[in-house]
PDB file with one MODEL, atoms N, CA, C and O in Angstrom:
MODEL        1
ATOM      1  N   UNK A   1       6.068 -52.351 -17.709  1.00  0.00           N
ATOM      2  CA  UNK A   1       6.806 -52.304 -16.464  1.00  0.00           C
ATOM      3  C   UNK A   1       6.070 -53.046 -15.372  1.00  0.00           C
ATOM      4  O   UNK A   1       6.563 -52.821 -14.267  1.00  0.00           O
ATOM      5  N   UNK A   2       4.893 -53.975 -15.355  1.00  0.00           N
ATOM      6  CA  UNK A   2       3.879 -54.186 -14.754  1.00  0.00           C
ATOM      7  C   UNK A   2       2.983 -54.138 -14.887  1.00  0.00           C
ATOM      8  O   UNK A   2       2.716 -53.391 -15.828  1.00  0.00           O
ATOM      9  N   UNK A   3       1.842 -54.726 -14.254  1.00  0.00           N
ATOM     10  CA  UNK A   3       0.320 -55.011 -14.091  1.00  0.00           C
ATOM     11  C   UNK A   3       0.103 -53.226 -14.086  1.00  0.00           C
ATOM     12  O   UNK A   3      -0.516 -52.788 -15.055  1.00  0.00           O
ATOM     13  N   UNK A   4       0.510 -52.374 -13.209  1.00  0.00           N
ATOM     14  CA  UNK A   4       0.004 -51.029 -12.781  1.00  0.00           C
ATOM     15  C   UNK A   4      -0.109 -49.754 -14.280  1.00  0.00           C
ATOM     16  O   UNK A   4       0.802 -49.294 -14.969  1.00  0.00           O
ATOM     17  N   UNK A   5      -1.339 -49.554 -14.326  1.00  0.00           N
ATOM     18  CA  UNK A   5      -1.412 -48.797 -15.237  1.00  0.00           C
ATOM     19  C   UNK A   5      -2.583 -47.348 -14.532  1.00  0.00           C
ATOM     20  O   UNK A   5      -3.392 -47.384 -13.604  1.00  0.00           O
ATOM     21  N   UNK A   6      -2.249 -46.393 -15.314  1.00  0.00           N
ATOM     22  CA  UNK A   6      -2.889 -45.444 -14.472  1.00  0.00           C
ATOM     23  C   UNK A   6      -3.756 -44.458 -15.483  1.00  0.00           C
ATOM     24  O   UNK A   6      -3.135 -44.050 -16.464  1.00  0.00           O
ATOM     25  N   UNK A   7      -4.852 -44.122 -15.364  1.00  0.00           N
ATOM     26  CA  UNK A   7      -5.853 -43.751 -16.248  1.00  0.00           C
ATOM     27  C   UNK A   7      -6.536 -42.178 -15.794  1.00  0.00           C
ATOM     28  O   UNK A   7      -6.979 -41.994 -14.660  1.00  0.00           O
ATOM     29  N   UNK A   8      -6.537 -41.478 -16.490  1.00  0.00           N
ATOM     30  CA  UNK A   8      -6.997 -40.258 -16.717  1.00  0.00           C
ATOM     31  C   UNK A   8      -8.012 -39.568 -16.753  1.00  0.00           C
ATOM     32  O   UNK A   8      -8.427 -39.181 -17.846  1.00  0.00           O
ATOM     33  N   UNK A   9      -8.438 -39.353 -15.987  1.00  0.00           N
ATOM     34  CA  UNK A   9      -9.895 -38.949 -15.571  1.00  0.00           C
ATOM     35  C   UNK A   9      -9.874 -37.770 -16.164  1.00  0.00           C
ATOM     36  O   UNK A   9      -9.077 -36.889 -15.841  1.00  0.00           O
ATOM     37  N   UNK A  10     -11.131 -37.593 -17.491  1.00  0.00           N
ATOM     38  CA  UNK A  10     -11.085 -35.786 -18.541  1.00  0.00           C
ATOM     39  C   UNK A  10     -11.815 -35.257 -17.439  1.00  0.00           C
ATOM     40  O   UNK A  10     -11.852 -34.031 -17.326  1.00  0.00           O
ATOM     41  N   UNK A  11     -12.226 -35.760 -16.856  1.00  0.00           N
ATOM     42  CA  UNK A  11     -13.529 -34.479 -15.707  1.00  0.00           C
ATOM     43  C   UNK A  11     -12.648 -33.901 -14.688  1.00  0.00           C
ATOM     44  O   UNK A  11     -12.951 -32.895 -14.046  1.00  0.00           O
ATOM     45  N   UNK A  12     -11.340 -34.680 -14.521  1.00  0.00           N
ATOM     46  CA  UNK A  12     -10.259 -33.668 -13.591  1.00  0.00           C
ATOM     47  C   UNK A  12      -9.259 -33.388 -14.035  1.00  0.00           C
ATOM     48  O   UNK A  12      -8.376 -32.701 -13.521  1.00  0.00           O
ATOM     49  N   UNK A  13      -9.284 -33.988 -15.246  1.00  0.00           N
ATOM     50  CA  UNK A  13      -7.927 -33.471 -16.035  1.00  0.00           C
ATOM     51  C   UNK A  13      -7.579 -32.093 -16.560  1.00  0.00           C
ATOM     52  O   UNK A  13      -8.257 -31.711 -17.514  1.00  0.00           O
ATOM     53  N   UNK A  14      -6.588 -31.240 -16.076  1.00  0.00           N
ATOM     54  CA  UNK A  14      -6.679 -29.488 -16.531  1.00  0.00           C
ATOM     55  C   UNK A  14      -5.597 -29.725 -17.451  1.00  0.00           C
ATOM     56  O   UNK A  14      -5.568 -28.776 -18.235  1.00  0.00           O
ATOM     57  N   UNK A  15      -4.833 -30.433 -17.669  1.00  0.00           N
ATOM     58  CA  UNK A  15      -3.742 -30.638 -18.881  1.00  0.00           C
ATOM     59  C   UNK A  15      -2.603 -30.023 -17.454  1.00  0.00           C
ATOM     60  O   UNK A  15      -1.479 -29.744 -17.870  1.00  0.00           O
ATOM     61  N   UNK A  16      -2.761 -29.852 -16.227  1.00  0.00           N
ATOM     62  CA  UNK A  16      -1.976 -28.973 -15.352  1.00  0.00           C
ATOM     63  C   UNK A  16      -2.267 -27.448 -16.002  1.00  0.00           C
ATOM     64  O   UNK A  16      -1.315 -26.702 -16.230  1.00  0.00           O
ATOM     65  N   UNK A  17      -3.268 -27.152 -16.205  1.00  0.00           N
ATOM     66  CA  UNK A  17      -3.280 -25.352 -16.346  1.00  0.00           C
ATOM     67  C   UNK A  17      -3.590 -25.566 -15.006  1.00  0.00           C
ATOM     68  O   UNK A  17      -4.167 -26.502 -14.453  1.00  0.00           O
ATOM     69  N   UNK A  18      -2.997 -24.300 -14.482  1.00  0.00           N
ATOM     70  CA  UNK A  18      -3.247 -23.653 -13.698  1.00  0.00           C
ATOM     71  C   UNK A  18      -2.164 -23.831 -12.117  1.00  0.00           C
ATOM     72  O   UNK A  18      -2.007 -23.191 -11.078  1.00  0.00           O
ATOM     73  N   UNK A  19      -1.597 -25.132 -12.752  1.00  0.00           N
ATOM     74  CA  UNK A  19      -0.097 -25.333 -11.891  1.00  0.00           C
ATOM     75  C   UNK A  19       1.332 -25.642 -12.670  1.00  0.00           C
ATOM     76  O   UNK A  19       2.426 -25.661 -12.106  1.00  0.00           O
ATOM     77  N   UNK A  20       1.071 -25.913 -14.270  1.00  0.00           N
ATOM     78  CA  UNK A  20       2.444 -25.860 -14.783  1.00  0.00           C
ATOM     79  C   UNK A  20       2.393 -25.515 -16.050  1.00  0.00           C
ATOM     80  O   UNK A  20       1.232 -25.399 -16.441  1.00  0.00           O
ATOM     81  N   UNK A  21       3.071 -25.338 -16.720  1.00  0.00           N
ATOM     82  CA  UNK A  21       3.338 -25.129 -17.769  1.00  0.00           C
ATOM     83  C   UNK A  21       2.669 -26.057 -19.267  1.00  0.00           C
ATOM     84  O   UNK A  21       2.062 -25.889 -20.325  1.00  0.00           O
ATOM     85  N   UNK A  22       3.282 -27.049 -18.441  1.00  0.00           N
ATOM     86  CA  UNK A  22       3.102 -28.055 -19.174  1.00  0.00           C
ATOM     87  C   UNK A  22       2.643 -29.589 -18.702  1.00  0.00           C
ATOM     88  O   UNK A  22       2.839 -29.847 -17.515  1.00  0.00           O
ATOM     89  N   UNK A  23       2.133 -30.478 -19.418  1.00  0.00           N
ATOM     90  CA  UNK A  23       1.192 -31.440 -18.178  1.00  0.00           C
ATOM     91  C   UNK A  23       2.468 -32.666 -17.817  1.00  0.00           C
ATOM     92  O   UNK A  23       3.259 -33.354 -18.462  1.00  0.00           O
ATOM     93  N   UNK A  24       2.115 -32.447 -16.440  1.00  0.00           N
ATOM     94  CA  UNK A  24       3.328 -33.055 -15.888  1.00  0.00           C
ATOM     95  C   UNK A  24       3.110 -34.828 -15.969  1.00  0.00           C
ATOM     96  O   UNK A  24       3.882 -35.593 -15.391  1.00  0.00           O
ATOM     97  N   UNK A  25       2.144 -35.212 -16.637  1.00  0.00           N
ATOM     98  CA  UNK A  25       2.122 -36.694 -16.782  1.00  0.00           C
ATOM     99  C   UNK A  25       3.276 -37.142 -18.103  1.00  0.00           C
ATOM    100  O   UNK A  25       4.155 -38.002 -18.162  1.00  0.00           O
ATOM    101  N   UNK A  26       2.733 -36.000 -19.181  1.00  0.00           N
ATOM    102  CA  UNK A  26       3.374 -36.149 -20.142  1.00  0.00           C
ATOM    103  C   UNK A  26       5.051 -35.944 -20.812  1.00  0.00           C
ATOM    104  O   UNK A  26       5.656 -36.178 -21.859  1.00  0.00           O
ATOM    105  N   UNK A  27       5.363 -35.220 -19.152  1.00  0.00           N
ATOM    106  CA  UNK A  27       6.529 -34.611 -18.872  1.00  0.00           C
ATOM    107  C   UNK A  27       7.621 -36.199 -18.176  1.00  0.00           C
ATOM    108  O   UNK A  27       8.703 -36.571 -18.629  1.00  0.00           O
ATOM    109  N   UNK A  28       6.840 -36.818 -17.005  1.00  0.00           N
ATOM    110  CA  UNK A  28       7.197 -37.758 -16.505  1.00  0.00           C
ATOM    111  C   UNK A  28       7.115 -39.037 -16.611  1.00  0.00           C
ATOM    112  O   UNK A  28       7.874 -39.851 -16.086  1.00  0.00           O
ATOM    113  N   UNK A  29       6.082 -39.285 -17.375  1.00  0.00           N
ATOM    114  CA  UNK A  29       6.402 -40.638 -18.617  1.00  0.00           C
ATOM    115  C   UNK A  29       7.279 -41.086 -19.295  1.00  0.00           C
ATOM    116  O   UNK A  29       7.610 -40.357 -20.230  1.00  0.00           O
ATOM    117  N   UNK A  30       8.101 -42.552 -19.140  1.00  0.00           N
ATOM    118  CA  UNK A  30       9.288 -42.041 -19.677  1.00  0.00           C
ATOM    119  C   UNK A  30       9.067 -42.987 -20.735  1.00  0.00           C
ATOM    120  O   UNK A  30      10.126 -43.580 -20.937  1.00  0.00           O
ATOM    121  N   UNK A  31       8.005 -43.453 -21.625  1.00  0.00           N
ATOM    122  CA  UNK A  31       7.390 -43.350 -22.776  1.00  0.00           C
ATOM    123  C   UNK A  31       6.650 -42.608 -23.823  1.00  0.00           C
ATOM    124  O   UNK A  31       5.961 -41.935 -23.057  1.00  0.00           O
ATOM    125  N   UNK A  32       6.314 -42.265 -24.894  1.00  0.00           N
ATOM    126  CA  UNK A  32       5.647 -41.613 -25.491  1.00  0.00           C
ATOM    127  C   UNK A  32       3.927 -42.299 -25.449  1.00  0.00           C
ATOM    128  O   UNK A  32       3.350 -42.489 -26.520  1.00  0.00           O
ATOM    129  N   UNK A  33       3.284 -42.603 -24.204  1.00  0.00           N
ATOM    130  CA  UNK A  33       2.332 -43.379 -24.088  1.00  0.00           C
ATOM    131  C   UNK A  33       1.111 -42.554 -23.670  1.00  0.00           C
ATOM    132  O   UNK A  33       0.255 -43.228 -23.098  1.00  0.00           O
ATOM    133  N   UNK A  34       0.777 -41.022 -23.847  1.00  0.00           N
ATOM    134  CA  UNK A  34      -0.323 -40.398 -23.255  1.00  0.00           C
ATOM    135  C   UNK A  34      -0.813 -39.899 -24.284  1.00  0.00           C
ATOM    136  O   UNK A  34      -0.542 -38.701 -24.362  1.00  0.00           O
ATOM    137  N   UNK A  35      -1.508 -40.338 -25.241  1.00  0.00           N
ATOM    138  CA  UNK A  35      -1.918 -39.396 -26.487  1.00  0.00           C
ATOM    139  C   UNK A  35      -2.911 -38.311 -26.353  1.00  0.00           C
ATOM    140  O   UNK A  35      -3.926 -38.890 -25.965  1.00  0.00           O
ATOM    141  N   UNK A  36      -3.073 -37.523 -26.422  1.00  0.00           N
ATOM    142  CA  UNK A  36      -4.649 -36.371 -26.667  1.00  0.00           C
ATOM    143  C   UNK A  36      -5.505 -37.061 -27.248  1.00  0.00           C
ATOM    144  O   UNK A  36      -5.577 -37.745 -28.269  1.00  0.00           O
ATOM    145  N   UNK A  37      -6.429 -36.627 -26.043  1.00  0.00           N
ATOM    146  CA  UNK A  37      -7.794 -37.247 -26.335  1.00  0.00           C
ATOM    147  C   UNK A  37      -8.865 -36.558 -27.363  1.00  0.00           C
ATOM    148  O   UNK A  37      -9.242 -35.386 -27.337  1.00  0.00           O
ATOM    149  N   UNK A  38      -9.121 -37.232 -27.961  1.00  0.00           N
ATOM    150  CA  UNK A  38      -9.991 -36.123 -29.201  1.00  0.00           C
ATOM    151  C   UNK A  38     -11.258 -36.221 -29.140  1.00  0.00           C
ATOM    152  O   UNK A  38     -11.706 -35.842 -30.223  1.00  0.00           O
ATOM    153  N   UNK A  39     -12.443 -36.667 -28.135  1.00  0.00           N
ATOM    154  CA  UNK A  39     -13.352 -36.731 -28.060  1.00  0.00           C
ATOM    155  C   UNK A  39     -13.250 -35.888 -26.403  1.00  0.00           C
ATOM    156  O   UNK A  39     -14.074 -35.888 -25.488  1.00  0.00           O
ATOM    157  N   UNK A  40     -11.798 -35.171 -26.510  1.00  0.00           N
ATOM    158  CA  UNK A  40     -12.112 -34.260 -24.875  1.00  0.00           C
ATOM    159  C   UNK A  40     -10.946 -33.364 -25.246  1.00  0.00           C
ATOM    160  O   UNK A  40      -9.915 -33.240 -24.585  1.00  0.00           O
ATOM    161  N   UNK A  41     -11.231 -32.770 -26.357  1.00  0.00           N
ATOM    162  CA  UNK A  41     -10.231 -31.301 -26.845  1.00  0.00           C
ATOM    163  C   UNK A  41     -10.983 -30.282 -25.994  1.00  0.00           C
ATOM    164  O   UNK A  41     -12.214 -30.287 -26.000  1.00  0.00           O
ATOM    165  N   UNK A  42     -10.146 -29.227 -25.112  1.00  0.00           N
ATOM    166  CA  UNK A  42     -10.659 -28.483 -24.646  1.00  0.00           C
ATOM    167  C   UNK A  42      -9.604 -27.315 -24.325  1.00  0.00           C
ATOM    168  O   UNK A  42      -8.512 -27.602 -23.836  1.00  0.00           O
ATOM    169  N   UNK A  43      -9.966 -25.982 -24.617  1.00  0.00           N
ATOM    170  CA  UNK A  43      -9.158 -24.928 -24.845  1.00  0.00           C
ATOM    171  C   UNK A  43      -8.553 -24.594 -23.732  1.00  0.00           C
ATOM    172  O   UNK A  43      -8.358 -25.529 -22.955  1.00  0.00           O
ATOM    173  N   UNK A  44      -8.079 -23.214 -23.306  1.00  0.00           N
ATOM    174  CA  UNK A  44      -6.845 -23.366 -22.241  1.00  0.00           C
ATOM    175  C   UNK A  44      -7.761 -22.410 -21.853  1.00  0.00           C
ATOM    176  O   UNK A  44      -7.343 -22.307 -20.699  1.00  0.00           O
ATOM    177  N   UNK A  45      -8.739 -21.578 -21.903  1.00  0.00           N
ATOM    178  CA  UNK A  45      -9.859 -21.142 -21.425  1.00  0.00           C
ATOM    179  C   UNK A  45     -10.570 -22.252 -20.351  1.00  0.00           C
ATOM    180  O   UNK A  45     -10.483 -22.333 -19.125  1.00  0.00           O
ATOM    181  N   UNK A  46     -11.279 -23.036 -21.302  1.00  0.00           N
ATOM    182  CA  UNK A  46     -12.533 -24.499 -20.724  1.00  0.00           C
ATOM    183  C   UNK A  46     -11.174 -24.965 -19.311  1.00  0.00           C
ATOM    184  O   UNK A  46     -11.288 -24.980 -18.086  1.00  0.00           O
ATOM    185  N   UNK A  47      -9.888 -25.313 -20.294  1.00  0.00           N
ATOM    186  CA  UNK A  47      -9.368 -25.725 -18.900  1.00  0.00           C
ATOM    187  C   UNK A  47      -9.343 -25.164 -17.439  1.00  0.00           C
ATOM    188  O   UNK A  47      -9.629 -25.754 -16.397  1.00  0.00           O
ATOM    189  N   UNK A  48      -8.871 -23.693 -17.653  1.00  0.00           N
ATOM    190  CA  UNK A  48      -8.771 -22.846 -16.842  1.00  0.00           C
ATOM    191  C   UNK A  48      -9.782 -22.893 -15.677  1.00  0.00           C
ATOM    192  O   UNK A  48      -9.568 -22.655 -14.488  1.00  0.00           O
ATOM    193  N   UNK A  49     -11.099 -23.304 -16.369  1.00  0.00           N
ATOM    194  CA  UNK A  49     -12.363 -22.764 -15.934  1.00  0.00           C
ATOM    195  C   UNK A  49     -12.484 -24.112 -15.439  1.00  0.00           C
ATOM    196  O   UNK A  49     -13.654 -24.155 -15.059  1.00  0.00           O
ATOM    197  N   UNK A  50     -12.083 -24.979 -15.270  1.00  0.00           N
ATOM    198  CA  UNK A  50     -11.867 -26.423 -15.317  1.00  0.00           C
ATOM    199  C   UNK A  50     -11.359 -26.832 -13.659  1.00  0.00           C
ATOM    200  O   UNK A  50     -11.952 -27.377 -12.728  1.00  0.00           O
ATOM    201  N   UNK A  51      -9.946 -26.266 -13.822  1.00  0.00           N
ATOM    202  CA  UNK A  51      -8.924 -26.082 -12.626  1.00  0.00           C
ATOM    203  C   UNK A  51     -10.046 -25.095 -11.716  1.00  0.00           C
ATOM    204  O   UNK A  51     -10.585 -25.856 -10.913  1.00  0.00           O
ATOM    205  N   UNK A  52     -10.516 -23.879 -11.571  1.00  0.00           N
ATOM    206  CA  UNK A  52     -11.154 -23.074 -11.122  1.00  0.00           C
ATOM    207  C   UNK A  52     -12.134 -23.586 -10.363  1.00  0.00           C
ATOM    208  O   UNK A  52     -12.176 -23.377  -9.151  1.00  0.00           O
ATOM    209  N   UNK A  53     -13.026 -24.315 -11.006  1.00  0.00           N
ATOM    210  CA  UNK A  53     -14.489 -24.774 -10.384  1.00  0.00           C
ATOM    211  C   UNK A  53     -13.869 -26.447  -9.362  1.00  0.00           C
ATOM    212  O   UNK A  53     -14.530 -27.077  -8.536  1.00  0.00           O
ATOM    213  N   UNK A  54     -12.701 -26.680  -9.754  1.00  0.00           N
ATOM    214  CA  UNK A  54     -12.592 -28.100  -9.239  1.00  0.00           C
ATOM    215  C   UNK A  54     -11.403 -27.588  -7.580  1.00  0.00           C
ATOM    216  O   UNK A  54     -11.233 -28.260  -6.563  1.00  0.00           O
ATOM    217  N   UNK A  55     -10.963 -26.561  -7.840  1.00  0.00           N
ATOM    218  CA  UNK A  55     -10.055 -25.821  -6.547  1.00  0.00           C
ATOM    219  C   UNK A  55     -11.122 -25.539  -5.447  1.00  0.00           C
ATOM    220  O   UNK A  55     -10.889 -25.721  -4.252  1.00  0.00           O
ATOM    221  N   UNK A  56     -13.057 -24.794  -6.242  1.00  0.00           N
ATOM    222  CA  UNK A  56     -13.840 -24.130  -5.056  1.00  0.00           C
ATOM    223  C   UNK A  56     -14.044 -25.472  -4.692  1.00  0.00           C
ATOM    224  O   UNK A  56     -14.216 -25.418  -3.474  1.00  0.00           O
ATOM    225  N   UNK A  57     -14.161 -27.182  -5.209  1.00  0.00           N
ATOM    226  CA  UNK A  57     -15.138 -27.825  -4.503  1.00  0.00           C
ATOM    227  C   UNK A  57     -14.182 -27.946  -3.134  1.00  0.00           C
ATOM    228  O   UNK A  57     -14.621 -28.489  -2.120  1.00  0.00           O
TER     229      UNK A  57
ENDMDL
END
């Protein structure tokens, strides 16, 4: 669709725990273009704790 591509930072990425259901990148893509990252699998715990510590900074 363009030059503009937009990239995913795992150190702020919560998958959206802790504001949706479900991750709203993967929701609003209107490709199948966001795969899971497998060198940054992280449980809905780690996420949680993820969203948590990144809300106090």
């Amino acid at each position: 669709m363009g030059d503009e591509i937009y990239e995913i930072d795992p150190n702020k990425c919560t998958e959206c725990v802790g504001h949706y259901d479900e991750p709203q990148c993967v929701e609003v893509c209107p490709v199948d273009c966001i795969p899971k990252d497998p060198d940054n699998v992280e449980t809905e715990e780690e996420l949680m704790l993820k969203y948590e510590h990144l809300m106090a900074q």
